[in-house]
N, CA and C atoms of all chains as a GROMACS GRO file, in nm:
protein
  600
    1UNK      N    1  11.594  10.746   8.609
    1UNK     CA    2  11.513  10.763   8.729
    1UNK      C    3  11.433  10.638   8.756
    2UNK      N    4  11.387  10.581   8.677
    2UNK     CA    5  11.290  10.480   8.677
    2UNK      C    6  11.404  10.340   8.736
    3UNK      N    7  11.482  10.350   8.687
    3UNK     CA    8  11.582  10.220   8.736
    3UNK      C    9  11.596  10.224   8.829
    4UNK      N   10  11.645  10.386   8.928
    4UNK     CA   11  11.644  10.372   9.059
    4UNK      C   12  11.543  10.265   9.130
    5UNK      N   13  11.396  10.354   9.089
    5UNK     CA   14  11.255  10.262   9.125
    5UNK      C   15  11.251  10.178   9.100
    6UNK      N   16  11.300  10.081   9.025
    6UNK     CA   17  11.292   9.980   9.051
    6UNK      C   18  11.398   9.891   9.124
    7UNK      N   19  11.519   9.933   9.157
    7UNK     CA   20  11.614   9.914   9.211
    7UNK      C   21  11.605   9.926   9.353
    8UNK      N   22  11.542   9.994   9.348
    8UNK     CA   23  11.500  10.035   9.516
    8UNK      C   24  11.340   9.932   9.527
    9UNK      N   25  11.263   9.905   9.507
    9UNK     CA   26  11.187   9.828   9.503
    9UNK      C   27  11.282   9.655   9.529
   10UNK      N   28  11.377   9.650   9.476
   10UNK     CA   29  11.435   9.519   9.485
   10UNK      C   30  11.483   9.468   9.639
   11UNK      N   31  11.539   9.618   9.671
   11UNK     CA   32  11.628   9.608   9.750
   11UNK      C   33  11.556   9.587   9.885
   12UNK      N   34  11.400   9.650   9.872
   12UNK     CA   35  11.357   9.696   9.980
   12UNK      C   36  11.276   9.542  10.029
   13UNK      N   37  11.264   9.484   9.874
   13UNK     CA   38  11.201   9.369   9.897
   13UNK      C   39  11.008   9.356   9.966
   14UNK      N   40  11.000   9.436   9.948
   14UNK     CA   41  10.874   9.500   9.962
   14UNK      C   42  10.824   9.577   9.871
   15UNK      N   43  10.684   9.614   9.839
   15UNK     CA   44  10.627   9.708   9.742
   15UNK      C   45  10.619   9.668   9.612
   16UNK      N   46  10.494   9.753   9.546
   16UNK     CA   47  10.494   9.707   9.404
   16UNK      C   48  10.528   9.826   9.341
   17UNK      N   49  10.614   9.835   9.184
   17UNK     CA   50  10.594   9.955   9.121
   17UNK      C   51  10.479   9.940   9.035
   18UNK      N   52  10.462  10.034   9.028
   18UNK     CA   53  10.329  10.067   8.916
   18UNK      C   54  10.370  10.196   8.830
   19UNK      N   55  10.315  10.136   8.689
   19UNK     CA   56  10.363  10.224   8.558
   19UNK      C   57  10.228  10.245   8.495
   20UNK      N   58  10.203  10.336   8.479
   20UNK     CA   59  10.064  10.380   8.403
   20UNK      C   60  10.090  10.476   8.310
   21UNK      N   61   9.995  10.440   8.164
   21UNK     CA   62  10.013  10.508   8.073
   21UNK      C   63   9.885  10.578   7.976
   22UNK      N   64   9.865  10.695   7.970
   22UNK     CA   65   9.825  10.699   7.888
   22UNK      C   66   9.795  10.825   7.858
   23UNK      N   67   9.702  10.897   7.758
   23UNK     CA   68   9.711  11.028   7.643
   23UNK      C   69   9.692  11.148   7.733
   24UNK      N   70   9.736  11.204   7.724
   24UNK     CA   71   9.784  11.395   7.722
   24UNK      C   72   9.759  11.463   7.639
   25UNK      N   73   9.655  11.554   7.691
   25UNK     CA   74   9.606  11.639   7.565
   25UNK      C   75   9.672  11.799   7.615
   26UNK      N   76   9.734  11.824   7.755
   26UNK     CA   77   9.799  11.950   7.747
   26UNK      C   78   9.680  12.030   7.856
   27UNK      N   79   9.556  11.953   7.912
   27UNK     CA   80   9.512  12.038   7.991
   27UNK      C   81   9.549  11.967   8.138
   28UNK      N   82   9.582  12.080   8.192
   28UNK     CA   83   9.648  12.096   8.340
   28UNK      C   84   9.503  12.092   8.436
   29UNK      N   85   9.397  12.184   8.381
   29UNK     CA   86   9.330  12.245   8.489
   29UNK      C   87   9.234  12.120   8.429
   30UNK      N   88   9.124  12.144   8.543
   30UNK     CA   89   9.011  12.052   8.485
   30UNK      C   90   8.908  12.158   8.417
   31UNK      N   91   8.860  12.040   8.373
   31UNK     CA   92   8.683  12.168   8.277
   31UNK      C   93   8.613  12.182   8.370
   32UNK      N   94   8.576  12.309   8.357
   32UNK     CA   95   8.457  12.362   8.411
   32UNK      C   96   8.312  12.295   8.381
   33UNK      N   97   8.242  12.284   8.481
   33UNK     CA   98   8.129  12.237   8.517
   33UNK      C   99   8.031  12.309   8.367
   34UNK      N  100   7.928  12.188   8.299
   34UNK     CA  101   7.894  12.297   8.166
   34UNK      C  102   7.779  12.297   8.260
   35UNK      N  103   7.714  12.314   8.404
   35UNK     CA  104   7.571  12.399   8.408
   35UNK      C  105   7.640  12.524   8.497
   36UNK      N  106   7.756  12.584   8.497
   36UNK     CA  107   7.843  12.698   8.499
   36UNK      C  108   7.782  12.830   8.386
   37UNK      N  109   7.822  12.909   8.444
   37UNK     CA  110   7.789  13.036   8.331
   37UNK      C  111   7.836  12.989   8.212
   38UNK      N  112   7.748  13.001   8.099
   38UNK     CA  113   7.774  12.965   7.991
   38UNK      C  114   7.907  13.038   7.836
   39UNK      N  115   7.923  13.149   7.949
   39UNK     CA  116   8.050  13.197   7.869
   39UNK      C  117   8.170  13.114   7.886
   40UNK      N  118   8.178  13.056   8.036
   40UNK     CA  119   8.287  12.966   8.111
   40UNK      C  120   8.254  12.845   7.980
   41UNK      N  121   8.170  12.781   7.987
   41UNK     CA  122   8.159  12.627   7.948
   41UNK      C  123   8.182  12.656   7.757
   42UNK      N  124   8.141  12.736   7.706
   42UNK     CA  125   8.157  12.776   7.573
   42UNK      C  126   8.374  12.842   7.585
   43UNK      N  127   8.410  12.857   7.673
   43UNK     CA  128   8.520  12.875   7.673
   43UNK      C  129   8.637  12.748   7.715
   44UNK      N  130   8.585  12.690   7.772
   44UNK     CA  131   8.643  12.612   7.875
   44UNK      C  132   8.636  12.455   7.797
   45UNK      N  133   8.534  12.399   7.774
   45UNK     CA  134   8.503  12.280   7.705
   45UNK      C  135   8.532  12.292   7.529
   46UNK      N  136   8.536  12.440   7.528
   46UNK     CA  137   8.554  12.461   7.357
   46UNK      C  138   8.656  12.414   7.344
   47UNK      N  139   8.779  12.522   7.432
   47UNK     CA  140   8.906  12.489   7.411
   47UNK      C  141   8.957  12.348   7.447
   48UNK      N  142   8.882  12.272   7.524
   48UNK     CA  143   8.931  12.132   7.543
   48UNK      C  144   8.923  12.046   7.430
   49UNK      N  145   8.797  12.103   7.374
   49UNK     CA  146   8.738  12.011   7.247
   49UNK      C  147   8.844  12.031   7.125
   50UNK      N  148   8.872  12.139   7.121
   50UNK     CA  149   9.000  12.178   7.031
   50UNK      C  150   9.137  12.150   7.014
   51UNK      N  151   9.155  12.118   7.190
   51UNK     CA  152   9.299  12.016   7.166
   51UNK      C  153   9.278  11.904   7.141
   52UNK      N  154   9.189  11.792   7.158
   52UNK     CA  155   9.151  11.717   7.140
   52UNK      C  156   9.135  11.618   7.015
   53UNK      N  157   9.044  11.721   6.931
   53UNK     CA  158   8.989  11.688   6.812
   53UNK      C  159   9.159  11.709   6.756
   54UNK      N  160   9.196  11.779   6.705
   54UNK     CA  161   9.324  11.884   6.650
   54UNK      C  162   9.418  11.673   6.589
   55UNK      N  163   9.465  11.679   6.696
   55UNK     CA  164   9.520  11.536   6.719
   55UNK      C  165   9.660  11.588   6.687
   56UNK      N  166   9.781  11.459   6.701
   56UNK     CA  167   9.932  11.518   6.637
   56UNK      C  168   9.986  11.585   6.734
   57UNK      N  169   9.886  11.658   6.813
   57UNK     CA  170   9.941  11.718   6.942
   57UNK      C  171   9.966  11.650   7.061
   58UNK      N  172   9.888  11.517   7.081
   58UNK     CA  173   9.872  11.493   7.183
   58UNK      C  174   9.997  11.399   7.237
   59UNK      N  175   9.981  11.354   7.384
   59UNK     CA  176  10.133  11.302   7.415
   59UNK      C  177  10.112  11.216   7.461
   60UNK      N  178  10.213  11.212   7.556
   60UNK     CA  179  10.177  11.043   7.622
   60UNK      C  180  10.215  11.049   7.768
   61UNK      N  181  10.144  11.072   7.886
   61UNK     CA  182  10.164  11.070   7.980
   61UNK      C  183  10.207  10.928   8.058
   62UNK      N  184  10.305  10.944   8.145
   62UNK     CA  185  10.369  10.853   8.199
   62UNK      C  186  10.392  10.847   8.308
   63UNK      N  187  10.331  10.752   8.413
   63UNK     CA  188  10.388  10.731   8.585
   63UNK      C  189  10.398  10.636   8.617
   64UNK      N  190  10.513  10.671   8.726
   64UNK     CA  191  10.556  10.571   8.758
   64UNK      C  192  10.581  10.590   8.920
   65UNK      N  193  10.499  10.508   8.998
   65UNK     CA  194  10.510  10.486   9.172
   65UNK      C  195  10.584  10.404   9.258
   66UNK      N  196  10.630  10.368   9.347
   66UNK     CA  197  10.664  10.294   9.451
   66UNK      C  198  10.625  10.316   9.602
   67UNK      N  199  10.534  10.279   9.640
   67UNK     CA  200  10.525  10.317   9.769
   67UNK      C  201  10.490  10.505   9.792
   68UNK      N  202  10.564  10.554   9.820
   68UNK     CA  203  10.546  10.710   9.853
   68UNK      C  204  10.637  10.746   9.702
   69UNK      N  205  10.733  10.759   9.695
   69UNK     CA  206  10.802  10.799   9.541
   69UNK      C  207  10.696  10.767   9.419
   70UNK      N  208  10.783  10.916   9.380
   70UNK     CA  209  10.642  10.890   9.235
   70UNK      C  210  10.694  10.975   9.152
   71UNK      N  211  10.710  10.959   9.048
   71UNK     CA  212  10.766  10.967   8.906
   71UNK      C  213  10.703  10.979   8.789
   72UNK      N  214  10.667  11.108   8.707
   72UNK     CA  215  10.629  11.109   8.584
   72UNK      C  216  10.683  11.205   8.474
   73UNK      N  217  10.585  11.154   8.375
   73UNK     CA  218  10.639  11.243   8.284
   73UNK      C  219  10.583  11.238   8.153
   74UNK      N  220  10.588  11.339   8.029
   74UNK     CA  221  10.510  11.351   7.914
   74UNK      C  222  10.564  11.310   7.823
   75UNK      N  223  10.582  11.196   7.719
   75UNK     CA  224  10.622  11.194   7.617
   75UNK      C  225  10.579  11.240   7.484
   76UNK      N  226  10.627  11.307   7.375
   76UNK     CA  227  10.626  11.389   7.280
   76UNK      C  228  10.607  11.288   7.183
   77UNK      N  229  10.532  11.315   7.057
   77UNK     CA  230  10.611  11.260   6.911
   77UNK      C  231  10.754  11.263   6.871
   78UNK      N  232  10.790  11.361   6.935
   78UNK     CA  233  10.955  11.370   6.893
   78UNK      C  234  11.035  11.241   6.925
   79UNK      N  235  10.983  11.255   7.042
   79UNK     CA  236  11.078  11.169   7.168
   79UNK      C  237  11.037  11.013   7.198
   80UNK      N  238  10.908  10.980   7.120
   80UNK     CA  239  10.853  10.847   7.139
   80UNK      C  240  10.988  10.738   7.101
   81UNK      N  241  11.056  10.738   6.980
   81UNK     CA  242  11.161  10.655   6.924
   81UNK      C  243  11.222  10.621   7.053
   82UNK      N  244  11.333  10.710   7.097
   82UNK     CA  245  11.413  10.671   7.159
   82UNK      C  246  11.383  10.690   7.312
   83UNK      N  247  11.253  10.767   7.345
   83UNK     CA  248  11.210  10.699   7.494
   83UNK      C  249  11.171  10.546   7.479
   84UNK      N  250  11.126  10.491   7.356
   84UNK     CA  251  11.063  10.370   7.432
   84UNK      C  252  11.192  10.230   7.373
   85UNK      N  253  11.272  10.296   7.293
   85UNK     CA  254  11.421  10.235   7.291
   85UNK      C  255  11.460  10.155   7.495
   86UNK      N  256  11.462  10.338   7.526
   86UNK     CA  257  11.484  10.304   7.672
   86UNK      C  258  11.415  10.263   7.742
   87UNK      N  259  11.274  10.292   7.718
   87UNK     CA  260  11.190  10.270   7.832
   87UNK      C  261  11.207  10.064   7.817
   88UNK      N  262  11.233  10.024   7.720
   88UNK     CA  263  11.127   9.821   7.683
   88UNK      C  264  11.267   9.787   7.728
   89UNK      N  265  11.409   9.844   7.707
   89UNK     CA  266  11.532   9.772   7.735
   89UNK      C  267  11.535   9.784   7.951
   90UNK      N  268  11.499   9.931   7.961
   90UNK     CA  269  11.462   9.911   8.087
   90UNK      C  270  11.393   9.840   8.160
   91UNK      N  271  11.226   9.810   8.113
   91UNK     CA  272  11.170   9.690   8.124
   91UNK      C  273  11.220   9.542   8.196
   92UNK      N  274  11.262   9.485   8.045
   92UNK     CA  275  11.320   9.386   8.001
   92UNK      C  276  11.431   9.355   8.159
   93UNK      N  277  11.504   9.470   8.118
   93UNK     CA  278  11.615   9.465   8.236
   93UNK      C  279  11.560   9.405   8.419
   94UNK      N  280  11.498   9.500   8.412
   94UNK     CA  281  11.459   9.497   8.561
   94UNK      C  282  11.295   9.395   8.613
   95UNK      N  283  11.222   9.357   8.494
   95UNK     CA  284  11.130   9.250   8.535
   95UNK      C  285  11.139   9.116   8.555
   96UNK      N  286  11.268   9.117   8.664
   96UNK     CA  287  11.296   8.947   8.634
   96UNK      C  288  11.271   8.921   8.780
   97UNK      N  289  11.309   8.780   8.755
   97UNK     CA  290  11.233   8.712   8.891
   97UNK      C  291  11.113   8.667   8.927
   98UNK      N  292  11.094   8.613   8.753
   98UNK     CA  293  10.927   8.576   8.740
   98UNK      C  294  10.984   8.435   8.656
   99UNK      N  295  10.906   8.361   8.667
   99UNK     CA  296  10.946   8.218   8.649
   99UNK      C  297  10.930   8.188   8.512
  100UNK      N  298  11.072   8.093   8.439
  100UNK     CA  299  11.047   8.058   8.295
  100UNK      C  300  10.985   7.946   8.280
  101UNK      N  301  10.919   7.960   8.137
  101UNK     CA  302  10.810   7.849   8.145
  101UNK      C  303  10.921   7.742   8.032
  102UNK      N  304  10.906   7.605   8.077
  102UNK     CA  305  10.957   7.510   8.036
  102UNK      C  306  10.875   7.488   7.890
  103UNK      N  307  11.016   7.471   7.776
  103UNK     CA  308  10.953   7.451   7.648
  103UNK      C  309  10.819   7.336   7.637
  104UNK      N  310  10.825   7.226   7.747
  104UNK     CA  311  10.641   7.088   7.734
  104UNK      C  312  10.582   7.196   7.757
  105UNK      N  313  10.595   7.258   7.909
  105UNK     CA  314  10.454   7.321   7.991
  105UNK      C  315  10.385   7.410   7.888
  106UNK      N  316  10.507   7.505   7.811
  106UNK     CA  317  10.480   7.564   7.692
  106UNK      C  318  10.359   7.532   7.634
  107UNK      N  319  10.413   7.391   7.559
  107UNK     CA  320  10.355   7.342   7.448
  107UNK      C  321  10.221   7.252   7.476
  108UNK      N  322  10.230   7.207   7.595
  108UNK     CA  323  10.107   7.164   7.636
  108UNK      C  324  10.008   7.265   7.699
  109UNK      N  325  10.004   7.388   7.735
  109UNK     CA  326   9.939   7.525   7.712
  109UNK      C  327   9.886   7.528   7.597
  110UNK      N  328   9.978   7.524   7.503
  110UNK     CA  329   9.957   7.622   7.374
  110UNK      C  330   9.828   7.517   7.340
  111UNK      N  331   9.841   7.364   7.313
  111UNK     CA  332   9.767   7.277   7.282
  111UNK      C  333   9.621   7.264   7.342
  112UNK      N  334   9.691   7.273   7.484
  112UNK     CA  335   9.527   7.287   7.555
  112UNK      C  336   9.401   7.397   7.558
  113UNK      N  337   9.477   7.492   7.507
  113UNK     CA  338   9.430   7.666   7.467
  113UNK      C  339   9.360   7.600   7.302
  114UNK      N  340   9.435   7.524   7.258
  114UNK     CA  341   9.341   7.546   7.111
  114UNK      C  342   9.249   7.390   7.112
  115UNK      N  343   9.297   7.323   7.171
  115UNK     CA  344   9.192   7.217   7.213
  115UNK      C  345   9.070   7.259   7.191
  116UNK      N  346   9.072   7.339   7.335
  116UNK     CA  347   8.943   7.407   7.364
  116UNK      C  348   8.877   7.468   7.282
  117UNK      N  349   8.923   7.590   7.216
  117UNK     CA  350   8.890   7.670   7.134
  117UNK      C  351   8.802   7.585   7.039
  118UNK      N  352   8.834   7.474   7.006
  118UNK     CA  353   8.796   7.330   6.873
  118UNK      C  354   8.690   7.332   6.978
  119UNK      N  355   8.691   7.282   7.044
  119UNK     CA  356   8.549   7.229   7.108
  119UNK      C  357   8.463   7.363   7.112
  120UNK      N  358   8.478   7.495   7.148
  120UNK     CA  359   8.413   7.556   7.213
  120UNK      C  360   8.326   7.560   7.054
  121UNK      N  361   8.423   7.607   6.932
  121UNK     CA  362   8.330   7.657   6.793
  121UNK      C  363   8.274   7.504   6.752
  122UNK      N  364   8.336   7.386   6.740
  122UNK     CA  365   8.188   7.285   6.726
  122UNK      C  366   8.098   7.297   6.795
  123UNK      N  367   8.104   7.275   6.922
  123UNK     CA  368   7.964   7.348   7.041
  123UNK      C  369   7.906   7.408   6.941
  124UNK      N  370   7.945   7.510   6.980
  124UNK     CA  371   7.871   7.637   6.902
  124UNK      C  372   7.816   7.629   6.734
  125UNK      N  373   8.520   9.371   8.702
  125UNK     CA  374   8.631   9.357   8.653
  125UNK      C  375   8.616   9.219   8.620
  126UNK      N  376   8.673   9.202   8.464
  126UNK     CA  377   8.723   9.091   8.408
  126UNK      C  378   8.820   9.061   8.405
  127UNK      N  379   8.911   8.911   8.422
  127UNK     CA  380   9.036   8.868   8.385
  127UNK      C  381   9.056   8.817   8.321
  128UNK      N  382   9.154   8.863   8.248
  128UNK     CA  383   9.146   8.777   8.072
  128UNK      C  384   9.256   8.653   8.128
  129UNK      N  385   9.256   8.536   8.017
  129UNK     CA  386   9.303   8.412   8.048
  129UNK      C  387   9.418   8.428   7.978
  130UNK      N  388   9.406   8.445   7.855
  130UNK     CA  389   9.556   8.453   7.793
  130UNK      C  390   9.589   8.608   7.748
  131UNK      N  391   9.721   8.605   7.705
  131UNK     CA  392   9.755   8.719   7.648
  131UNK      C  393   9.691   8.743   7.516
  132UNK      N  394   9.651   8.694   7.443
  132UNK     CA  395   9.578   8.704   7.332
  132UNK      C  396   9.424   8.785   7.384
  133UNK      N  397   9.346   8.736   7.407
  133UNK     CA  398   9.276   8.797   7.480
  133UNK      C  399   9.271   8.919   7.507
  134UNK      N  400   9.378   8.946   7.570
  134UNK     CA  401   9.408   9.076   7.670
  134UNK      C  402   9.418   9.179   7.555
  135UNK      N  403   9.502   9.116   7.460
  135UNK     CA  404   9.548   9.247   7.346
  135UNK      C  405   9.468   9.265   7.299
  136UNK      N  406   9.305   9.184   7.247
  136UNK     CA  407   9.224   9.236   7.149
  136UNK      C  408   9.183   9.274   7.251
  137UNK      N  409   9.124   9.282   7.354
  137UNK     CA  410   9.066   9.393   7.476
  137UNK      C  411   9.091   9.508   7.460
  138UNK      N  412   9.275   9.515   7.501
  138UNK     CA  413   9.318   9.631   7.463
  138UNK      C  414   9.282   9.702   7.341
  139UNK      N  415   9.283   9.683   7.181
  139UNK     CA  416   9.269   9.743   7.079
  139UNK      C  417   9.124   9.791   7.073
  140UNK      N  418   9.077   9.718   7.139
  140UNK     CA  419   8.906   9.730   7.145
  140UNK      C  420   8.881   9.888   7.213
  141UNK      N  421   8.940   9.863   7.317
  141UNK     CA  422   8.930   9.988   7.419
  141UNK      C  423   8.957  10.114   7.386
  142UNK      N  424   9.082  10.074   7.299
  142UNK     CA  425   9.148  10.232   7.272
  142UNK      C  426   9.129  10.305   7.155
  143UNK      N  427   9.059  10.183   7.106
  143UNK     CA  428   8.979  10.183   6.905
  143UNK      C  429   8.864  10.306   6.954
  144UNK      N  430   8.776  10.224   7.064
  144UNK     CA  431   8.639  10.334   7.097
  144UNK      C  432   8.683  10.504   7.180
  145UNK      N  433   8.760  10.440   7.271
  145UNK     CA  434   8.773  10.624   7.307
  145UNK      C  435   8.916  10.612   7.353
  146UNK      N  436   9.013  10.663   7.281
  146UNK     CA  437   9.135  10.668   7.331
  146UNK      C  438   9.166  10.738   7.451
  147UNK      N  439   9.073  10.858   7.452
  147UNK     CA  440   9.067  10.972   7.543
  147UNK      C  441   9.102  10.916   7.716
  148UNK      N  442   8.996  10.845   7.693
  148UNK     CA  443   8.973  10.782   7.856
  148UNK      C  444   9.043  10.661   7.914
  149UNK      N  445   9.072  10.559   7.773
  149UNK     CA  446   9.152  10.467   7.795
  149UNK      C  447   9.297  10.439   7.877
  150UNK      N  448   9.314  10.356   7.961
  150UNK     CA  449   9.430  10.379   8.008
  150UNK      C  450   9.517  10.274   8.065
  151UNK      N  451   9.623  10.226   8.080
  151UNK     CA  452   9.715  10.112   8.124
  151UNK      C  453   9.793  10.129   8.219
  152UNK      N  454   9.778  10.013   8.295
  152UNK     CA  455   9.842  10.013   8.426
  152UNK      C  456   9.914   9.908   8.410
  153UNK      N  457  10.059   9.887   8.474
  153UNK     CA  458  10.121   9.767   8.473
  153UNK      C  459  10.225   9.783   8.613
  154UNK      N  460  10.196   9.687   8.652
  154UNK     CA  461  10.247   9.687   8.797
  154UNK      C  462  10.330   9.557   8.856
  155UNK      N  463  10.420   9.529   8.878
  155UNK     CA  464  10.539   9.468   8.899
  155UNK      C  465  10.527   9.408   9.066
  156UNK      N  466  10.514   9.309   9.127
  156UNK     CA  467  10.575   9.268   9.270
  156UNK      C  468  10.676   9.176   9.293
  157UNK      N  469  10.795   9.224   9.278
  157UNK     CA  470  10.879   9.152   9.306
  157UNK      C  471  10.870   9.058   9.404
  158UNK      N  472  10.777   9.073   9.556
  158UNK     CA  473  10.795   8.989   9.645
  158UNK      C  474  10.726   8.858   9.595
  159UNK      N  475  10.619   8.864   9.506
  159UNK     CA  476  10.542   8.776   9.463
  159UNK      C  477  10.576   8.714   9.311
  160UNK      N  478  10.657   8.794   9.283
  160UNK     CA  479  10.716   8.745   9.150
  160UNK      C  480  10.590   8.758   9.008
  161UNK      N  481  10.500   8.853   9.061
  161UNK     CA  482  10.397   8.862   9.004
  161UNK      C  483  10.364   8.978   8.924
  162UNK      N  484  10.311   8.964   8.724
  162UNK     CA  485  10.314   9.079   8.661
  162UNK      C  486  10.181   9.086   8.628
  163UNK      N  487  10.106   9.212   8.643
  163UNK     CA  488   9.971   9.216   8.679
  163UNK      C  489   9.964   9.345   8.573
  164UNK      N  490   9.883   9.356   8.464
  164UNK     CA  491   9.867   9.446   8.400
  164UNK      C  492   9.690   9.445   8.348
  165UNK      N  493   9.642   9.622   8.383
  165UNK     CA  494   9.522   9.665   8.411
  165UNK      C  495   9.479   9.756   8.272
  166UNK      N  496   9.381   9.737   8.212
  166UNK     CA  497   9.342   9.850   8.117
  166UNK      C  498   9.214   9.872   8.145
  167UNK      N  499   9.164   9.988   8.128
  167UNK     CA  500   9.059  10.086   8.207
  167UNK      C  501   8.969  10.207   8.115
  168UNK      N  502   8.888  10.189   8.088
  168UNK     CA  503   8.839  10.322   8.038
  168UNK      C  504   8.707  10.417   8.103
  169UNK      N  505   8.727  10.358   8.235
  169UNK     CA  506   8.646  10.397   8.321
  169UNK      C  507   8.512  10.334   8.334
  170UNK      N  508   8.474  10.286   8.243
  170UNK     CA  509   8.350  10.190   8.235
  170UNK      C  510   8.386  10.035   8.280
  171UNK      N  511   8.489   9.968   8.212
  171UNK     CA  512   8.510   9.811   8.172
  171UNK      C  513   8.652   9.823   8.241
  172UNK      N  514   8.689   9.731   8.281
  172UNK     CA  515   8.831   9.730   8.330
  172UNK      C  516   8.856   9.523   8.308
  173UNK      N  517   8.998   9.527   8.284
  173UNK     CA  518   9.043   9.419   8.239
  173UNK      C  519   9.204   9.414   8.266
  174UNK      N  520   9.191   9.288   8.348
  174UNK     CA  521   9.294   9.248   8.416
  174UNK      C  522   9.377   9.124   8.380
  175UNK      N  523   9.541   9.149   8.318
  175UNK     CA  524   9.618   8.998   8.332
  175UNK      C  525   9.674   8.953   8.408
  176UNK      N  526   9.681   8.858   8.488
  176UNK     CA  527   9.799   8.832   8.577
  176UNK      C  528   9.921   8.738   8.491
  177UNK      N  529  10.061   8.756   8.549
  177UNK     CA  530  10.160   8.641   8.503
  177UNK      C  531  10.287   8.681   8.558
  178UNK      N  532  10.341   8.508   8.562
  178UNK     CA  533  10.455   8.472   8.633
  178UNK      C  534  10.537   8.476   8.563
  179UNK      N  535  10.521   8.478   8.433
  179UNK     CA  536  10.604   8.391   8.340
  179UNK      C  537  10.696   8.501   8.295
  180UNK      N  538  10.855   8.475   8.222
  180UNK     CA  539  10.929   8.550   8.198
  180UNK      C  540  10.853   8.610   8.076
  181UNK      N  541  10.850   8.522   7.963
  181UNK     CA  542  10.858   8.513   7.826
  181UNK      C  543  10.750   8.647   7.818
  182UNK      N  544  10.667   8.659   7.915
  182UNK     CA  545  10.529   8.777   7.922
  182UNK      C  546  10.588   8.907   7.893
  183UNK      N  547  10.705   8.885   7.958
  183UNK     CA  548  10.812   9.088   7.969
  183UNK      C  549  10.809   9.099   7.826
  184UNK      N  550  10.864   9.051   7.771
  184UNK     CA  551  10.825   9.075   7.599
  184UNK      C  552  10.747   9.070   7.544
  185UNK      N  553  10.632   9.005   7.537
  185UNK     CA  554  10.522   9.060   7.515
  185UNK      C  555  10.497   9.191   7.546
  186UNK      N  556  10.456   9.179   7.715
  186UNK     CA  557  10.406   9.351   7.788
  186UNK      C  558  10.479   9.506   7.684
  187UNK      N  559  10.583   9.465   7.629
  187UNK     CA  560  10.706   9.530   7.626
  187UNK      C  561  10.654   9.575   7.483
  188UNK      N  562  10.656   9.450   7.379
  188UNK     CA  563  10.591   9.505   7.286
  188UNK      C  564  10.476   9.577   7.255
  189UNK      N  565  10.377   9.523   7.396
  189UNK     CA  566  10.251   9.641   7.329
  189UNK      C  567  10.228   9.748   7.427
  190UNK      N  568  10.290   9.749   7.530
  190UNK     CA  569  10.362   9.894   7.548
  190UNK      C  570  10.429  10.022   7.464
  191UNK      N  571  10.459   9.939   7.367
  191UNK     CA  572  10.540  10.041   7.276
  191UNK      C  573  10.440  10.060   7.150
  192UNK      N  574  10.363   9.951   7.162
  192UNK     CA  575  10.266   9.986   7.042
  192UNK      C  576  10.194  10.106   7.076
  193UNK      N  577  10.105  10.075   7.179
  193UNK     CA  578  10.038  10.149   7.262
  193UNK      C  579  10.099  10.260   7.271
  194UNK      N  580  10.262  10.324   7.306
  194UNK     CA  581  10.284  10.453   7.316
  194UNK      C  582  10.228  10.512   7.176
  195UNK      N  583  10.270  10.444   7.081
  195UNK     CA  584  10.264  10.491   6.911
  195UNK      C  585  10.142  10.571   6.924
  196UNK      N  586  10.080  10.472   6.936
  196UNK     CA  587   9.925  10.497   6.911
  196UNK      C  588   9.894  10.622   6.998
  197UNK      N  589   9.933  10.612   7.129
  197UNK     CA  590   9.856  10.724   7.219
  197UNK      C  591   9.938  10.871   7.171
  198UNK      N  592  10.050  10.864   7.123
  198UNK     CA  593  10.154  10.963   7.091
  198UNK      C  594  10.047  11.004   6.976
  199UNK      N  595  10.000  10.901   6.862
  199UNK     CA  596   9.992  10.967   6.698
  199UNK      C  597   9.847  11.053   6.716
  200UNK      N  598   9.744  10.986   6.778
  200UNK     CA  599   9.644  11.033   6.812
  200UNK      C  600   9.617  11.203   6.914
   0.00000   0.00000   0.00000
């Protein structure tokens, strides 16, 4: 699915995708407000606190946009191995068209990055 | 919002972020082909921190701590 999106992003020559990631604890609804009746917030925030804390459970939420299309989904412990097998070869695949850096420009980066760094801790 | 300069940078940002509250922490990475531009965002609702890059050699990087990052958000 995701290749489409980005395939279609190529084609359209327009638009950015956007991939966002991060933890799933399994609640759908939101928490209740805690200055709510206090049976709600002792119910409601308990049980949040409980998936939470617990850990091992939690997942890995995943989206992915283009324009109006939008794409997600939960990844498991089970499934982390060989989703992200696919997910970095997918990556890899489809983020091109960004410019390679020449082995000098490289190396005169790398040099000028620690140059600095030398100066900044004598300074200091 | 801060922009970090190198990728080095960016990653101890990242570990920093997700060390204190994984909960809230979160990554964005966003692709423009028209601009040839890879722009990746981490967020924990307070601090936000931004890379930009052109460069190929970056997809592997991004790639690797993408996958770190799943580990982590998966084990937790």
């Amino acid at each position: 699915e995701l290749t489409k999106l980005f395939q279609k992003s190529k084609s359209s020559g327009t638009g950015t995708v956007r991939i966002t990631m991060k933890q799933y604890d399994g609640q759908d609804r939101h928490r209740p407000r805690k200055n709510r009746q206090p049976r709600r917030r002792a119910g409601g925030s308990g049980s949040g606190d409980a998936t939470s804390s617990g850990g091992g459970e939690c997942g890995c939420l995943i989206r992915a946009t283009l324009n109006s299309r939008k794409l997600s989904t939960v990844v498991h412990q089970k499934d982390v191995n060989r989703f992200q097998l696919a997910f970095s070869s997918l990556l890899k695949g489809n983020i091109d068209g960004l410019k390679k850096r020449d082995k000098k420009a490289a190396a005169a980066a790398t040099a000028a990055a620690a140059a600095a760094a030398k100066a900044k801790a004598k300074a200091s | 919002m801060t922009i970090a300069e190198t990728w080095e940078q960016f990653a101890q940002v990242v570990d920093m972020m997700f060390a204190e509250d994984p909960k809230r922490c979160r990554v964005t990475v966003s692709y423009q082909p028209a601009q040839g531009v890879l722009v990746l965002k981490v967020t924990n609702d307070h601090v936000t921190v931004k890379y930009k890059t052109e460069h190929a050699q970056d997809v592997k990087k991004l790639e690797k701590l993408t996958s770190q990052l799943m580990r982590q958000l998966v084990s937790k």
